[in-house]
MILUMGU-474464 format. One record per atom (N, C-alpha, C, O): residue in one letter; x, y, z. Coordinates in steps of 0.2 Angstrom, whole numbers, padded with zeros to 4 digits, always signed. Atoms other than C-alpha are relative to their C-alpha. Example, Ala and Ser with C-alpha at 12.3 -4.5 7.8 and 13.67 -1.06 7.14 Angstrom:
<pts>
A+0004-0006+0000;A+0062-0022+0039;A+0004+0006+0000;A+0009+0005+0003;S-0004-0006-0001;S+0068-0005+0036;S-0004+0005+0003;S-0001+0011+0004;
</pts>
This chain:
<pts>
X+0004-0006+0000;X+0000+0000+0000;X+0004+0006+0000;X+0009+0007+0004;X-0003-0005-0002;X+0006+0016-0005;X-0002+0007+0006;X-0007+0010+0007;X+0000-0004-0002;X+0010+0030+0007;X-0001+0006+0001;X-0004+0010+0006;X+0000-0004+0004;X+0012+0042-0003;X-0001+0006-0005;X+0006+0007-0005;X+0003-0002+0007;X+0007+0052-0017;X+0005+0008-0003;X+0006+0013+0001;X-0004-0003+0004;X+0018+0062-0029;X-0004+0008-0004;X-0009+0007-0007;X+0004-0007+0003;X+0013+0081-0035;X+0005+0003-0004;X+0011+0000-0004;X-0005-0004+0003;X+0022+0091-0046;X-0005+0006+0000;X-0011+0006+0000;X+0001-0006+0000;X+0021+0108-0046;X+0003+0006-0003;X+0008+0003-0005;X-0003-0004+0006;X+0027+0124-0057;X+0001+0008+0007;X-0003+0011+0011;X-0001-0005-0006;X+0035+0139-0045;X+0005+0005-0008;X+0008+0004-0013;X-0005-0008+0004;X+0043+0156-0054;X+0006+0000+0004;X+0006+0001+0010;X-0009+0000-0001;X+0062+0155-0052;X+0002+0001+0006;X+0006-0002+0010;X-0003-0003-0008;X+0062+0167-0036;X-0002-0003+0004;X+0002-0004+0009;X+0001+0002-0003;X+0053+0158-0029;X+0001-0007+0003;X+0003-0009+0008;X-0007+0007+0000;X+0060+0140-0032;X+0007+0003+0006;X+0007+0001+0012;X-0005-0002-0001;X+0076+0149-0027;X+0001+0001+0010;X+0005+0000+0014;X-0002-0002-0006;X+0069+0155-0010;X-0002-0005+0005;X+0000-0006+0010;X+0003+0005-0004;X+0060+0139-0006;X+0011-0006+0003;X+0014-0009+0007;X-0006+0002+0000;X+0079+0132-0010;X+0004+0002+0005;X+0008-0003+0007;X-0003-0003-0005;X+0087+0143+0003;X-0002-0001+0005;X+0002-0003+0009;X+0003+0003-0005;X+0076+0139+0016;X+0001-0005+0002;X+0004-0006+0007;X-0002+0010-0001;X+0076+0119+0014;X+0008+0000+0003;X+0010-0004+0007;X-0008+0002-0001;X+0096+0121+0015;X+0000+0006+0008;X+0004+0004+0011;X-0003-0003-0006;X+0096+0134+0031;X-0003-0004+0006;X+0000-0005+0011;X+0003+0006-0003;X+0084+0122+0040;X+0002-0006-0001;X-0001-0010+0003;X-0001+0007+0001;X+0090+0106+0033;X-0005-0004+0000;X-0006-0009+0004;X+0005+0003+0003;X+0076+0101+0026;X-0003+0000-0009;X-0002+0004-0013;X+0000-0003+0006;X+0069+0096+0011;X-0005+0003-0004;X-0010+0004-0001;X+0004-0006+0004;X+0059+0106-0003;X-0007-0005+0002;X-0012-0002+0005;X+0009+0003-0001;X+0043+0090+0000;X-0001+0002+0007;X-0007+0002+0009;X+0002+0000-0008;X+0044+0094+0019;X-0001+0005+0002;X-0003+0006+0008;X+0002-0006-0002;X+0043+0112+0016;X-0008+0002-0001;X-0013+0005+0001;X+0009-0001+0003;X+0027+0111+0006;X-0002-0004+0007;X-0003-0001+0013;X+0002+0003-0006;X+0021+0099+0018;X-0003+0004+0004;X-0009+0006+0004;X+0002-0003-0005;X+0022+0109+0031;X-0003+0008-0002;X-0006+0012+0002;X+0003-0007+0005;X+0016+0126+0020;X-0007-0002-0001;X-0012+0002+0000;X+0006+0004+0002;X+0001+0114+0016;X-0004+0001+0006;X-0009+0005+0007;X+0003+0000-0007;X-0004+0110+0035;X-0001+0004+0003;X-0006+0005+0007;X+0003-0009-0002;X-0003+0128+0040;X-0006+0003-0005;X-0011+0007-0005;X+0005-0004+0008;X-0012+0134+0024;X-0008-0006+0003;X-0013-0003+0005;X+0005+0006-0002;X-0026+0118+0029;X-0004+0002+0006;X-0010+0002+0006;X+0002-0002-0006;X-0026+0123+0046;X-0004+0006+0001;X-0009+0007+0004;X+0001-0009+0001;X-0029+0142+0043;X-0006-0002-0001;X-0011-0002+0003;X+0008+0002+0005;X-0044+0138+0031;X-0004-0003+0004;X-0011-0002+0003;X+0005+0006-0001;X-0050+0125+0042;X-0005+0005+0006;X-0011+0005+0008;X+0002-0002-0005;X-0050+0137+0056;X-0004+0009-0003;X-0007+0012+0001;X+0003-0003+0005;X-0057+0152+0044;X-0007-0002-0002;X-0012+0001-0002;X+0007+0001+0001;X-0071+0142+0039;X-0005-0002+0006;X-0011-0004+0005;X+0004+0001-0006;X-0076+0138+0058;X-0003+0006+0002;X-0009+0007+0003;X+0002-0008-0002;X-0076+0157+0062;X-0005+0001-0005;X-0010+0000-0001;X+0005-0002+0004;X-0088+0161+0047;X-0007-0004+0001;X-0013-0002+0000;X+0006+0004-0003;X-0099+0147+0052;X-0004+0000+0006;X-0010-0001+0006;X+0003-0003-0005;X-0101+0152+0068;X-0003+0008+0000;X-0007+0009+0004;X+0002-0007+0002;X-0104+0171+0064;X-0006-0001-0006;X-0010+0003-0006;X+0005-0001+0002;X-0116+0165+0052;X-0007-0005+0002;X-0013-0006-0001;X+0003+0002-0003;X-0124+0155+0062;X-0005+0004+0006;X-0011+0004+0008;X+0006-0005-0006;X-0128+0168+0077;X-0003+0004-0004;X-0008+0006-0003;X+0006-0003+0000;X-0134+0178+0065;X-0007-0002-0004;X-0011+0002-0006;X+0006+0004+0003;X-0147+0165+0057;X-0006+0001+0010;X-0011+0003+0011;X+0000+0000-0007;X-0150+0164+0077;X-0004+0006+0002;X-0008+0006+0006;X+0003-0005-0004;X-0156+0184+0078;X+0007+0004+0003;X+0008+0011+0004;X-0006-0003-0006;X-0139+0188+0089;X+0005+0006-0005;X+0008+0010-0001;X-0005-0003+0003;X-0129+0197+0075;X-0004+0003-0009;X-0007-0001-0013;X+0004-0005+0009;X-0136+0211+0058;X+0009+0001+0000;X+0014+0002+0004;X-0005-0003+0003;X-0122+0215+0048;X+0000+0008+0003;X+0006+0010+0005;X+0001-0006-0003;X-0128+0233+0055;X+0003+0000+0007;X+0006+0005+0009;X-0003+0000-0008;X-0124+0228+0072;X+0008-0001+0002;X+0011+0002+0006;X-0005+0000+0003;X-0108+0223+0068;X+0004+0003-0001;X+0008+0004+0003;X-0004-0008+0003;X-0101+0236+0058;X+0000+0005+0005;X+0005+0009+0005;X-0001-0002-0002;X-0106+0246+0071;X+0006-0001+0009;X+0008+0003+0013;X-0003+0002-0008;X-0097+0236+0088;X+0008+0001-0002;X+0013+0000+0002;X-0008+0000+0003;X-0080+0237+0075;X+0001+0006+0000;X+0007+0007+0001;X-0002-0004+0001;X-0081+0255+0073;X+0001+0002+0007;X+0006+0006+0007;X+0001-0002-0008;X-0085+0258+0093;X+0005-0003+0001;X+0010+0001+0004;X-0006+0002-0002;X-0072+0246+0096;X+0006+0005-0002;X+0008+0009+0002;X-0006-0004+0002;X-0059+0255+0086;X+0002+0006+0001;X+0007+0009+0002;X-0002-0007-0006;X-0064+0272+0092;X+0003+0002+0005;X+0006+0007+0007;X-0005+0001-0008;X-0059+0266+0109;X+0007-0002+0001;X+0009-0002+0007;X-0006+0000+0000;X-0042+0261+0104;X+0003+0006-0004;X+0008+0006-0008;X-0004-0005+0007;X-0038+0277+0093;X+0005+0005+0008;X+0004+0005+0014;X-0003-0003-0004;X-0026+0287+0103;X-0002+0008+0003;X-0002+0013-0001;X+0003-0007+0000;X-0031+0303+0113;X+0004+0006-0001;X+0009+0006+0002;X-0004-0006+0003;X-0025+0320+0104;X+0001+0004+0010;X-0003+0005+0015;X-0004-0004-0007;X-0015+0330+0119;X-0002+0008-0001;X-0001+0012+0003;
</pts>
């Protein structure tokens, strides 16, 4: 059974080149770096699409308008602006 699975991929020169610089400052190599670029990018997304499920679920719920929202972000932000002397 294999473990496996083979990808190929198409990268622009620089970025080949920076992925190449990194794999060798870590001693690692180029499939191990995707790998792990995969797993954070996977993770990210995964946890990205929970956020939005839950925000649109309180407001299926009544708990949350786009209105109300927009409003608690601008109040938020007003209360960290810093005060003129």
């Amino acid at each position: 059974m294999r473990t496996t699975d083979t990808v190929t991929i198409s990268l622009p020169a620089e970025l080949a080149d920076e992925v190449d610089r990194i794999a060798l400052q870590e001693g690692r190599t180029r499939s191990e770096l995707f790998r792990e670029a995969f797993r954070q990018y996977a993770d990210r997304r995964r946890r990205w699409n929970q956020l939005f499920a839950y925000g649109e679920a309180r407001a299926a719920a009544g708990h949350l308008t786009e209105e109300r929202l927009t409003s608690a972000v601008g109040a938020r932000r007003r209360s960290r602006r810093p005060t003129a002397h």
